[in-house]
Every structure is written in C-alpha cells, then in structure tokens.
LUMRO-680834 format. One record per residue (C-alpha): x, y, z; residue in three letters; chain. Coordinates in nm, 2 decimals. Example, Ala and Ser with C-alpha at 12.3 -4.5 7.8 and 13.67 -1.06 7.14 Angstrom:
2
+--------+--------+--------+-----+---+
:      X :      Y :      Z :   r : c :
+--------+--------+--------+-----+---+
:   1.23 :  -0.45 :   0.78 : ala : A :
:   1.37 :  -0.11 :   0.71 : ser : A :
+--------+--------+--------+-----+---+
// end
This chain:
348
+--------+--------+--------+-----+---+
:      X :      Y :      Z :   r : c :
+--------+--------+--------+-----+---+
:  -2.73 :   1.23 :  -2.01 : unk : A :
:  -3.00 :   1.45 :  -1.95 : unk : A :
:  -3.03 :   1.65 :  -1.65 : unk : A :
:  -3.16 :   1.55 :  -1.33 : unk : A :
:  -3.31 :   1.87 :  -1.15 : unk : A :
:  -3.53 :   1.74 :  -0.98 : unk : A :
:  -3.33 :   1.48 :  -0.81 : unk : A :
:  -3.26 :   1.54 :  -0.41 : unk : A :
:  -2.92 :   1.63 :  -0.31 : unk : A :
:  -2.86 :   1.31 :  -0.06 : unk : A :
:  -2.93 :   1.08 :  -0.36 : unk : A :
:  -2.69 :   1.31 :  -0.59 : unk : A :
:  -2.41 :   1.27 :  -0.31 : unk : A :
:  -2.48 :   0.92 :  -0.29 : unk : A :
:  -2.44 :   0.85 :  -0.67 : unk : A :
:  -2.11 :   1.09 :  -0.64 : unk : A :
:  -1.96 :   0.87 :  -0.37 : unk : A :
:  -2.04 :   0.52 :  -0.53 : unk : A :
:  -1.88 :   0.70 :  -0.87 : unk : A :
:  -1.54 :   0.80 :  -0.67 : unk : A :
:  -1.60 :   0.44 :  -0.50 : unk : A :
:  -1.63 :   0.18 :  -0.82 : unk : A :
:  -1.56 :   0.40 :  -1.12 : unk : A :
:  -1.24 :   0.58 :  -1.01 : unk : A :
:  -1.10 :   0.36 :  -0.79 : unk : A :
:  -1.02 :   0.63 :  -0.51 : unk : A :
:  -0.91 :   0.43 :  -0.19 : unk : A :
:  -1.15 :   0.40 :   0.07 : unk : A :
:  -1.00 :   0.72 :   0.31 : unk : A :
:  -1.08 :   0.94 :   0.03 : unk : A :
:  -1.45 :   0.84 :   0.01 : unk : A :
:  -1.48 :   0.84 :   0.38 : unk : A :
:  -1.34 :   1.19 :   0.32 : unk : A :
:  -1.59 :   1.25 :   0.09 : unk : A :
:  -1.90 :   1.12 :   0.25 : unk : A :
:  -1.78 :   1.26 :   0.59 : unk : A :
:  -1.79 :   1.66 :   0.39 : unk : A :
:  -2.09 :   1.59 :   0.18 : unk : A :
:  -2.31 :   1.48 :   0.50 : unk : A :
:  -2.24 :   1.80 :   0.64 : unk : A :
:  -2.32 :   2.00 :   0.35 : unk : A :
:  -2.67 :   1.78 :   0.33 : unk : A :
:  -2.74 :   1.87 :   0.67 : unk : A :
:  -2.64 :   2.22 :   0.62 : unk : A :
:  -2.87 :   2.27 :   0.30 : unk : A :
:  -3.17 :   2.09 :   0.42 : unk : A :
:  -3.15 :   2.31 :   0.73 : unk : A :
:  -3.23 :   2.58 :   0.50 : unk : A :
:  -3.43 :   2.45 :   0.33 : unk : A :
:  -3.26 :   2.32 :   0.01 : unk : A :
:  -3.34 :   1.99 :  -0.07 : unk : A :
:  -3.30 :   1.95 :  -0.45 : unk : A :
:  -2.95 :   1.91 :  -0.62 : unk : A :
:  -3.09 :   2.23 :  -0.87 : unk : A :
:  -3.12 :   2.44 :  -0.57 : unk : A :
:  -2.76 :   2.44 :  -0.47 : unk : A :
:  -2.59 :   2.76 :  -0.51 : unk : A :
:  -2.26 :   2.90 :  -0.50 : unk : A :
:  -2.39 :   3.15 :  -0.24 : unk : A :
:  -2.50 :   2.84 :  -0.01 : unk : A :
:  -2.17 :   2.68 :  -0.05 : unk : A :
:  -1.97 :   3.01 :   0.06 : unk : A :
:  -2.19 :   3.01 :   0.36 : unk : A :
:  -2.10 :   2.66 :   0.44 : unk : A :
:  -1.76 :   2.73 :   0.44 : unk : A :
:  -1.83 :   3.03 :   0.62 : unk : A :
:  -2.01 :   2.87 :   0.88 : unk : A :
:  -1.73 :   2.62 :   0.92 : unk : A :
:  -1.48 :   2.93 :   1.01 : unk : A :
:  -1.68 :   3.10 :   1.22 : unk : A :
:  -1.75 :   2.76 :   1.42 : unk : A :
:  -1.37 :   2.75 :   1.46 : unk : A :
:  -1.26 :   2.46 :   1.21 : unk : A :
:  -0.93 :   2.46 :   1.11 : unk : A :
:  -0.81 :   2.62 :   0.74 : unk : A :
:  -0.70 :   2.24 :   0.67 : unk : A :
:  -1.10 :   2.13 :   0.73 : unk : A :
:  -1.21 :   2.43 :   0.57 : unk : A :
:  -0.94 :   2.36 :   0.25 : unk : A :
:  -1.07 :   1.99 :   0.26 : unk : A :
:  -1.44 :   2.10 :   0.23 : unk : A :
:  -1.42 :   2.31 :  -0.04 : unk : A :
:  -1.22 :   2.04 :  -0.24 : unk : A :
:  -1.49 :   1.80 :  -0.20 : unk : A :
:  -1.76 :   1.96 :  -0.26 : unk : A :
:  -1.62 :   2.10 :  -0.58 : unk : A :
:  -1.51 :   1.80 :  -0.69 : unk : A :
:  -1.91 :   1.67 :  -0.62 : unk : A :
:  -2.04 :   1.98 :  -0.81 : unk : A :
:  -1.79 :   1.91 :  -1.11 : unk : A :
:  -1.91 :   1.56 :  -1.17 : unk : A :
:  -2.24 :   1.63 :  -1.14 : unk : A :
:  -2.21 :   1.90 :  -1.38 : unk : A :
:  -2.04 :   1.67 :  -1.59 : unk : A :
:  -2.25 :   1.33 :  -1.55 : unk : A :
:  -2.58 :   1.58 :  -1.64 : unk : A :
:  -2.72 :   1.60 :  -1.31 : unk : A :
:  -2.74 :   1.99 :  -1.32 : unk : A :
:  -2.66 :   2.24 :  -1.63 : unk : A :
:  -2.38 :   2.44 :  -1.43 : unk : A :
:  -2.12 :   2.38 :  -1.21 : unk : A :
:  -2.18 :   2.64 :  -0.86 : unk : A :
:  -1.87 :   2.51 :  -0.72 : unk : A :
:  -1.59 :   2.63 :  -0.98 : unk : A :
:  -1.60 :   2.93 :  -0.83 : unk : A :
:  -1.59 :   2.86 :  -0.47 : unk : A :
:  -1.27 :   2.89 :  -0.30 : unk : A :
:  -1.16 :   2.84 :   0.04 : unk : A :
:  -0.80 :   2.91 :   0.27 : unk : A :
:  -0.56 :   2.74 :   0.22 : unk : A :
:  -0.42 :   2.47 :   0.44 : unk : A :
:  -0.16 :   2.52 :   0.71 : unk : A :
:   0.18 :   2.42 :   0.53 : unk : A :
:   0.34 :   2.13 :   0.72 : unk : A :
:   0.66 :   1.97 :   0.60 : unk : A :
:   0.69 :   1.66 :   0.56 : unk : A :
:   0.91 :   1.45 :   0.83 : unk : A :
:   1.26 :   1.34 :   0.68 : unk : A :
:   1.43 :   1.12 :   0.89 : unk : A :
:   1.86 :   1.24 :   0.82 : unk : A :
:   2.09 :   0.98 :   0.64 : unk : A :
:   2.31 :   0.89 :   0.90 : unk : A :
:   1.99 :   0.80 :   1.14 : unk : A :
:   1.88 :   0.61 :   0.88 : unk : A :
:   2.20 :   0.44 :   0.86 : unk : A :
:   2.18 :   0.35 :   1.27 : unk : A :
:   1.81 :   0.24 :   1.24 : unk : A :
:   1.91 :   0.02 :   0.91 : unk : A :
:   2.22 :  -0.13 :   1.18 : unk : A :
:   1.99 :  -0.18 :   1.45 : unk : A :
:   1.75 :  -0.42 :   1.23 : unk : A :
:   2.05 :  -0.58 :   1.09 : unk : A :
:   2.23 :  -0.68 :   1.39 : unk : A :
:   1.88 :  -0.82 :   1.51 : unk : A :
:   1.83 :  -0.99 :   1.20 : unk : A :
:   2.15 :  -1.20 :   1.21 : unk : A :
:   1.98 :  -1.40 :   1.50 : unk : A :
:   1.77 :  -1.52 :   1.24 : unk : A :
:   1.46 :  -1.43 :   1.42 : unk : A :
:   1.19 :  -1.41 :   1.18 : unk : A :
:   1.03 :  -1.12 :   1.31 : unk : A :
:   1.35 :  -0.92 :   1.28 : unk : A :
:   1.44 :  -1.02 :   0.94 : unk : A :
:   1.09 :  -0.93 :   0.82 : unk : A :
:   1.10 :  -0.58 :   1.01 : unk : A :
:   1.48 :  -0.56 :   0.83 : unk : A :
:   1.33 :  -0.62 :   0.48 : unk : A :
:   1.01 :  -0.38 :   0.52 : unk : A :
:   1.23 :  -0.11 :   0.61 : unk : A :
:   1.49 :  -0.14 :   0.40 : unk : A :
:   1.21 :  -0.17 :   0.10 : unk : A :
:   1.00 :   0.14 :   0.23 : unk : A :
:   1.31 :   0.34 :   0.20 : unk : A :
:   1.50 :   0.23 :  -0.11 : unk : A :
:   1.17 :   0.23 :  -0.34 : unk : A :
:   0.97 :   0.51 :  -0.18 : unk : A :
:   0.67 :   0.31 :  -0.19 : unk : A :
:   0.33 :   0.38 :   0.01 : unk : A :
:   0.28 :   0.17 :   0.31 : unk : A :
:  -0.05 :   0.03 :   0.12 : unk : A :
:   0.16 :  -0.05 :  -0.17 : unk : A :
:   0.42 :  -0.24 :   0.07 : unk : A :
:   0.13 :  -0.48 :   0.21 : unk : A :
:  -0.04 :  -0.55 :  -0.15 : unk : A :
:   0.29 :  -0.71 :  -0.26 : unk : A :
:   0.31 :  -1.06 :  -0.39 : unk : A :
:   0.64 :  -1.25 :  -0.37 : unk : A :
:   0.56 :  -1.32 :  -0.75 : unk : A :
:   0.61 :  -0.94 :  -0.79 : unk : A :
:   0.95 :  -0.91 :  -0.68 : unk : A :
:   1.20 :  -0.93 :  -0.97 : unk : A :
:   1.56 :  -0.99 :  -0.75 : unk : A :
:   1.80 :  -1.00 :  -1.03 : unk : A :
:   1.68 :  -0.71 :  -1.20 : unk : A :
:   1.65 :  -0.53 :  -0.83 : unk : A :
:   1.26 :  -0.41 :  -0.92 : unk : A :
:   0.93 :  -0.45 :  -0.74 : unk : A :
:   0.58 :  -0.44 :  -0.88 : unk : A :
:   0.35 :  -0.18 :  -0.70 : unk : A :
:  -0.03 :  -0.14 :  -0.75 : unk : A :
:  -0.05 :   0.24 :  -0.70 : unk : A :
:  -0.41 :   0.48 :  -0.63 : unk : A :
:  -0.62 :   0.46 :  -0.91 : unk : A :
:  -0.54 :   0.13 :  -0.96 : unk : A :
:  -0.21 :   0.17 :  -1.18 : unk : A :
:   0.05 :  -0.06 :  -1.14 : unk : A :
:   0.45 :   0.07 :  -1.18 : unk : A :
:   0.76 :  -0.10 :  -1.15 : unk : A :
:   0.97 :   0.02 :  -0.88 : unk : A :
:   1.40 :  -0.02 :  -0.84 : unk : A :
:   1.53 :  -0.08 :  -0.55 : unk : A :
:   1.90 :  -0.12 :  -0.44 : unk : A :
:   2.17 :  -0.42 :  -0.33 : unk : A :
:   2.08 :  -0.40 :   0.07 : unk : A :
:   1.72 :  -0.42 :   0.02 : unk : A :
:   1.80 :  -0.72 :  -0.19 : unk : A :
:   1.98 :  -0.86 :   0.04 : unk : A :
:   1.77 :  -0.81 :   0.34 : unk : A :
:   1.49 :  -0.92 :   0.08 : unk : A :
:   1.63 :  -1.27 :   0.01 : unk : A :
:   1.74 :  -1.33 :   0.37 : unk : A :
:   1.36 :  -1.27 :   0.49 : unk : A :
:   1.22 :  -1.53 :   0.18 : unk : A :
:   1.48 :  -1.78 :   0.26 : unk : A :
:   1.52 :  -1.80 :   0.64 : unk : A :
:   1.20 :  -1.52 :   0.74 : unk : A :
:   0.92 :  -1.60 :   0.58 : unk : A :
:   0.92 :  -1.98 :   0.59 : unk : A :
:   0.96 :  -2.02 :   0.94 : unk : A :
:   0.69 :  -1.76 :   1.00 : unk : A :
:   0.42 :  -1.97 :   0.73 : unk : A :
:   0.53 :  -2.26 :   0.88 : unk : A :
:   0.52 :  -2.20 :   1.24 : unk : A :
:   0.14 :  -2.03 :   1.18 : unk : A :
:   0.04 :  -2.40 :   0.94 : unk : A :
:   0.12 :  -2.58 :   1.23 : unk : A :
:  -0.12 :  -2.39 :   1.48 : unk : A :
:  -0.45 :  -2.33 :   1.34 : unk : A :
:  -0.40 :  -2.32 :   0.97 : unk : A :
:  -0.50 :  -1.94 :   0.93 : unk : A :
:  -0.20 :  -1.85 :   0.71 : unk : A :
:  -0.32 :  -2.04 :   0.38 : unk : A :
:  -0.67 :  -1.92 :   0.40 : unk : A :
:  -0.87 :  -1.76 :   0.09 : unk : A :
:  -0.80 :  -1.39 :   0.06 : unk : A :
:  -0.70 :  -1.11 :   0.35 : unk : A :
:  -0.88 :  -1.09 :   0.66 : unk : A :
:  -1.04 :  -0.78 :   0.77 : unk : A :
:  -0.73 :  -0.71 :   0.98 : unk : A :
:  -0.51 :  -0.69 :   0.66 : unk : A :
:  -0.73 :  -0.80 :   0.38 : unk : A :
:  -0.75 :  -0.73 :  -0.01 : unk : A :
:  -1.15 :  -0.83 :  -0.06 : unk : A :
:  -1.29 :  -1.11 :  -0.20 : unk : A :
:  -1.39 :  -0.84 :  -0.55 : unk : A :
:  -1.07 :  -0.67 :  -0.55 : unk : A :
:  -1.21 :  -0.36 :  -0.30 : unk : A :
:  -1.06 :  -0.28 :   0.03 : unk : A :
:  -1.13 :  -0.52 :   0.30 : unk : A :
:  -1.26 :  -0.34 :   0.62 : unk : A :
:  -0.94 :  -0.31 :   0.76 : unk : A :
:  -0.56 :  -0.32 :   0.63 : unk : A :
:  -0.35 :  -0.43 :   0.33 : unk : A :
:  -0.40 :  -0.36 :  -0.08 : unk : A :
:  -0.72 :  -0.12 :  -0.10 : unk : A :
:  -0.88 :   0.02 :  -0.32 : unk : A :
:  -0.59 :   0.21 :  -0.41 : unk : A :
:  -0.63 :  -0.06 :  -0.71 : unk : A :
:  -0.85 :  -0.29 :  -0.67 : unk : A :
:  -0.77 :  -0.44 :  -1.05 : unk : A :
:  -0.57 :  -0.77 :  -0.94 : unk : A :
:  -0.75 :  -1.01 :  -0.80 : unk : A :
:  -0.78 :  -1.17 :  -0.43 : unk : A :
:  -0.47 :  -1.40 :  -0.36 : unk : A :
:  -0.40 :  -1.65 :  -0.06 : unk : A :
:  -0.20 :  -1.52 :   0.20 : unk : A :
:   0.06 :  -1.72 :   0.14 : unk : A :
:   0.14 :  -1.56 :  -0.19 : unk : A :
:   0.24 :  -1.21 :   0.02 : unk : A :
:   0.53 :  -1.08 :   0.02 : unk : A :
:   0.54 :  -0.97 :   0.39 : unk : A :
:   0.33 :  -1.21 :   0.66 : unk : A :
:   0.25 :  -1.10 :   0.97 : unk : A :
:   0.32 :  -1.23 :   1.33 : unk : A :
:   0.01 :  -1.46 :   1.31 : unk : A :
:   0.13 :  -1.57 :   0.96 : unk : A :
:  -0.14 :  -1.42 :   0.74 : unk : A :
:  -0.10 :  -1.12 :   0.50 : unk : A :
:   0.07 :  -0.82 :   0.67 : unk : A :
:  -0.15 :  -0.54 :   0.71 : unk : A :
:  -0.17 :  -0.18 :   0.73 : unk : A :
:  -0.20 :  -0.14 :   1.06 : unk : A :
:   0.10 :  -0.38 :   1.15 : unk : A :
:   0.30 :  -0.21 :   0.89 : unk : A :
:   0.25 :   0.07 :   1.12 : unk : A :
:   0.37 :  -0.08 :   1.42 : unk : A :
:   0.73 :  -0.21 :   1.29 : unk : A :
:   0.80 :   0.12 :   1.18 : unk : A :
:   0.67 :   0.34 :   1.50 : unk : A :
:   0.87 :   0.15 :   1.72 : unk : A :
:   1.20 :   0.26 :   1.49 : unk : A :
:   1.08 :   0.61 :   1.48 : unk : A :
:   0.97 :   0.68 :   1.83 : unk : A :
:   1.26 :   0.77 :   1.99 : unk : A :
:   1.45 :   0.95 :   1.70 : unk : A :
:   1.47 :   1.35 :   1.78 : unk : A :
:   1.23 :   1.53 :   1.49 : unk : A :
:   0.88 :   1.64 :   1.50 : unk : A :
:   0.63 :   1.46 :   1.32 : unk : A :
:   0.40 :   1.15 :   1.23 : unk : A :
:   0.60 :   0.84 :   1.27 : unk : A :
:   0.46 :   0.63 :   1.03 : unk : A :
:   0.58 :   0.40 :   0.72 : unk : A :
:   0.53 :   0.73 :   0.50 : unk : A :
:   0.82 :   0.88 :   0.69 : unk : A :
:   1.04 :   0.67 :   0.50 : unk : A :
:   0.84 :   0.80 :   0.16 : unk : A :
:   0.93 :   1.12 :   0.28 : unk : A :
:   1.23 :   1.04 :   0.35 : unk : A :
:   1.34 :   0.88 :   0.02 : unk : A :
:   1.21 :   1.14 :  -0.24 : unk : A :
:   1.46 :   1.41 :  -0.04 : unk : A :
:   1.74 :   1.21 :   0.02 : unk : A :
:   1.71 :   1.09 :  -0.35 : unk : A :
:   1.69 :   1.48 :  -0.45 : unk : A :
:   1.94 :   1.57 :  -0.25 : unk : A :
:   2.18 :   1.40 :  -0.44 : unk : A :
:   2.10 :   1.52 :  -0.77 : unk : A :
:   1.79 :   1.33 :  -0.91 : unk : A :
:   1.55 :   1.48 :  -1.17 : unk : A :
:   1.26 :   1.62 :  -0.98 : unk : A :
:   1.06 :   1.41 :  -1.27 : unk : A :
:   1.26 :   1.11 :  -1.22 : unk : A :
:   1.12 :   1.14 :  -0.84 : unk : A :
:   0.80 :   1.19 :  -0.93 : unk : A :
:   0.77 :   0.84 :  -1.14 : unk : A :
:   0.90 :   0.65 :  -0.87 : unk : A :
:   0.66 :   0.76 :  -0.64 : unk : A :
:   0.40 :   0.71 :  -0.85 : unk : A :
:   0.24 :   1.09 :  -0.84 : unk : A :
:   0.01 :   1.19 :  -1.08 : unk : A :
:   0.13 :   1.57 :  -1.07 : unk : A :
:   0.44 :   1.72 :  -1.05 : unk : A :
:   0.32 :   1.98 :  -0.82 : unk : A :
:   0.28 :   1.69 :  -0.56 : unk : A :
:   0.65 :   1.59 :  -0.61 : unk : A :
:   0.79 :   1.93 :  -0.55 : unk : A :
:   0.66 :   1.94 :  -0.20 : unk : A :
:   1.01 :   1.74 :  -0.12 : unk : A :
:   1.22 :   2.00 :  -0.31 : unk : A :
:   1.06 :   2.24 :  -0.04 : unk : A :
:   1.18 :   2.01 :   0.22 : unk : A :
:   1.57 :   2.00 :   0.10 : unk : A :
:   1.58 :   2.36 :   0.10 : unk : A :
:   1.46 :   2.39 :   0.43 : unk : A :
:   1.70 :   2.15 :   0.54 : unk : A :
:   1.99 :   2.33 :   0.36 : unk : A :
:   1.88 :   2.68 :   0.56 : unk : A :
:   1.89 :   2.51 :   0.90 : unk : A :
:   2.25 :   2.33 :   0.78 : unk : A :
:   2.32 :   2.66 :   0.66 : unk : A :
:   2.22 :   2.83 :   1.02 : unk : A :
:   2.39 :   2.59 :   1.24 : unk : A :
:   2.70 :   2.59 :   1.04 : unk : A :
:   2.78 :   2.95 :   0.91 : unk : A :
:   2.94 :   3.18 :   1.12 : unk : A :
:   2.79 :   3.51 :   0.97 : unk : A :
:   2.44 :   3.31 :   0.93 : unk : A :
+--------+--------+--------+-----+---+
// end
C-alpha cells in the first residue's frame, strides 16, 4: 500500500477502529476502548497543532501520557493509553499509512496489579446447594439460575460465551459445550456430571415452561434474532446491548428459541441478566472484589490448578491466546497458599 502522509489523524483513527471493528473481530468494549483513547489523543494533537497522521511523533505521544499523569489519571488509564495508541501506530505502520512506527517505543506504568476474585471450594459447594435445593421446586427460574452457574464454573467459559450458546451446541453424552470465543474462534469446552445434570433438568422441565409461558403472552420469545437487550445482530455483530458479540461474529443470527439459556421474558438471555443471577449469589459471600459471572472464570482456572492441571491445559480451556494471560491464576493460588500458610502455621 503506499503511504498516506498526508492523510489527517481523525480519518487515520477512524480507519484503525473500523479495522479492529470488522477485520479483527475485537468485541465491541475493546473498540469503545479504542475510540474512547484515540479521541483524546486527536484532541490533544490538534490542540497543538498536529493535524496530519505524518506529524505524530514519539515526543507528542510521551507528552500525552505525560499529561495524563500529571492530570492525575490512574497508572491503569495511563497503561491503557499507551496500549492503544501503540497498537494504532503499529497498524498504521503496517497498512502503509506512515513509513515508521513512533509508538514502538513509547512506554507507559504499568497497571496496578489486582488479583483476580476466587470464590473458595467449599462456598462454592454452599452456593451450588443453595440453587439446587431451589431448583427441586421445579421453578423455572431456579433451574435456569442452577444450570448457568453450574456451566460458568465447570467450563470456565466467559459470560459472553455463556449467552451466545445454542442448545444445538451442547453435546450431553460426550459432557462438551461449543463456545464462540474473541476473535471469533470457536472451541469445545468439557464440562462435568452436575453440570450435566443441572443442564438436562433446565432443557426438560426449565426451559420449556419458560418458552412456553412467554408464546402464550405476546409471542416475543420466537422472534428473528436477539433484541438489543440481549441480541446477537442481524450480520453477526454485537447487538447494542447483551448476548454473543463481536467476540465472533462468524455464526449467524439465530431465533431465540434456539438459546441455550432464555431469560425471564422468554427471549435470549443476555449479558446483562447473566449478570444479575450471579450478583445476587455473590453479594453476600465474604471476599473483596467484582461480583460478576467472570468470578466463576476466575474461579475455575485456580481451583482447576490447584489440583494439579497443566498450566497449558488451563490455558486451552479458557480459550487464551497467551500463556502469559493464563498464568495470572497461578499468581492467585500462591497467594492463596501464603494466606493458608499465615493463618495456619504456628511460626508463620
């Protein structure tokens, strides 16, 4: 491609974000991310009078960041900033749109550190008790709530992966589930004998009460693809609100009635309501924290090392791209075995 020097910066960023929008696939937080960084950089450059994508400098983007600190912004902003803009700078360098990269050698603090929350086995095993007892009323609420949770937590999956599944994905005699992970790739995902069985108690008893309750009031359950509330878009995109995102975007829009999970109103769970099942569960349970679906993500990937599993084993099922991502959780069991060790040694 030939370079573009004389193209503005705002129409540079613009081609960046459709680019990390529609040709990788990144889900639609991480262009928000994007856009959010890259507006303030535009503002930022024009102030001083840079206008072209050839003017931008490394010595402008250090005092962006700079500016940024001594505004107050937190390292984690800061961190985020930098890795935008470098990863603007590096496609534009790469796409032709300028001869050099001036961010590969920008570099920013680093984040503050925060550990992930792990929720401990044994309240696992009470929350898990909870649903069950719950679910043997045969409510369908409950034995939807039962089978979310017991699937976030046996297959590790992302709370945007949980939502985008289709009952045709779910494999029950081999004990596997069919994710569409970021980028749009699709793994299969094992899960275990109690999320089976809280599973095939939701799809017999659950779930057809719930389709059949919302059919018989106005109808909204069978419509075309998900709503903006919980929707997988008409061309595959994220919807404006919940559910399958562009976190793949490769499969194509389905009726609500081929989810997996259904919310209260008897459409496609979402994101959102995903959210809500699990908060309620996590709310009162001592530890510090978010207390969202990814909890039980968290959750999984220590427990699972814990007991033994090959950190690249763990890395598979979760679906991460780099193992340096995985090993955040072998962080978190050591931790946990310094505080076990601290509360339980007597010359600790």
């Amino acid at each position: 491609m030939t370079e573009r020097t004389g193209e503005r910066l705002a129409v540079a960023v613009d081609a960046f974000l459709a680019h990390a929008r529609h040709g990788r696939g990144l889900s639609e937080q991480t262009v928000r991310a994007y856009a959010n960084d890259l507006e303030q950089l535009v503002a930022f450059a024009t102030a001083r009078g840079v206008d072209r994508l050839s003017d931008l400098g490394l010595e402008l983007l250090r005092d962006w960041l700079w500016d940024a600190d001594h505004r107050g912004l937190a390292r984690s902003t800061i961190a985020r900033r930098s890795s935008s803009v470098r990863a603007f700078t590096r496609w534009a360098s790469e796409s032709g749109w300028i001869a050099s990269d001036p961010g590969v050698r920008l570099r920013a603090p680093k984040g503050a550190s925060h550990l992930p929350r792990v929720v401990s086995s044994d309240q696992v095993r009470t929350m898990l008790d909870g649903l069950a007892a719950r679910a043997a009323t045969d409510d369908p609420g409950a034995l939807r709530d039962l089978a979310v949770v017991e699937l976030l937590y046996a297959a590790g999956i992302r709370v945007s992966e949980l939502v985008g599944i289709d009952v045709r994905d779910l494999d029950r005699g081999r004990l596997t589930v069919r994710v569409l992970g970021k980028g749009g790739k699709e793994r299969v995902v094992p899960f275990g004998v109690p999320a089976r069985d809280a599973l095939e108690a939701w799809l017999d008893r659950g779930r057809p009460a719930l389709l059949a309750s919302a059919q018989a009031g106005d109808g909204h359950a069978t419509g075309g693809g998900r709503a903006a509330g919980g929707g997988r878009a008409a061309g595959g995109g994220r919807a404006a609100g919940d559910g399958r995102a562009a976190v793949g975007g490769a499969r194509n829009a389905a009726p609500a009635a081929d989810a997996l999970f259904l919310g209260d109103r008897g459409g496609r769970l979402g994101v959102r309501g995903a959210y809500r099942i699990v908060a309620r569960l996590l709310q009162d349970l001592p530890g510090e924290g978010p207390s969202g679906p990814h909890t039980f993500r968290h959750t999984a990937a220590t427990h699972l090392l814990d007991g033994g599993a090959d950190l690249r084993a763990v890395q598979e099922l979760l679906g991460h791209a780099s193992l340096g991502t995985t090993q955040i959780y072998t962080h978190v069991s050591s931790a946990r075995l310094r505080e076990v060790y601290r509360t339980a040694h007597p010359r600790a």
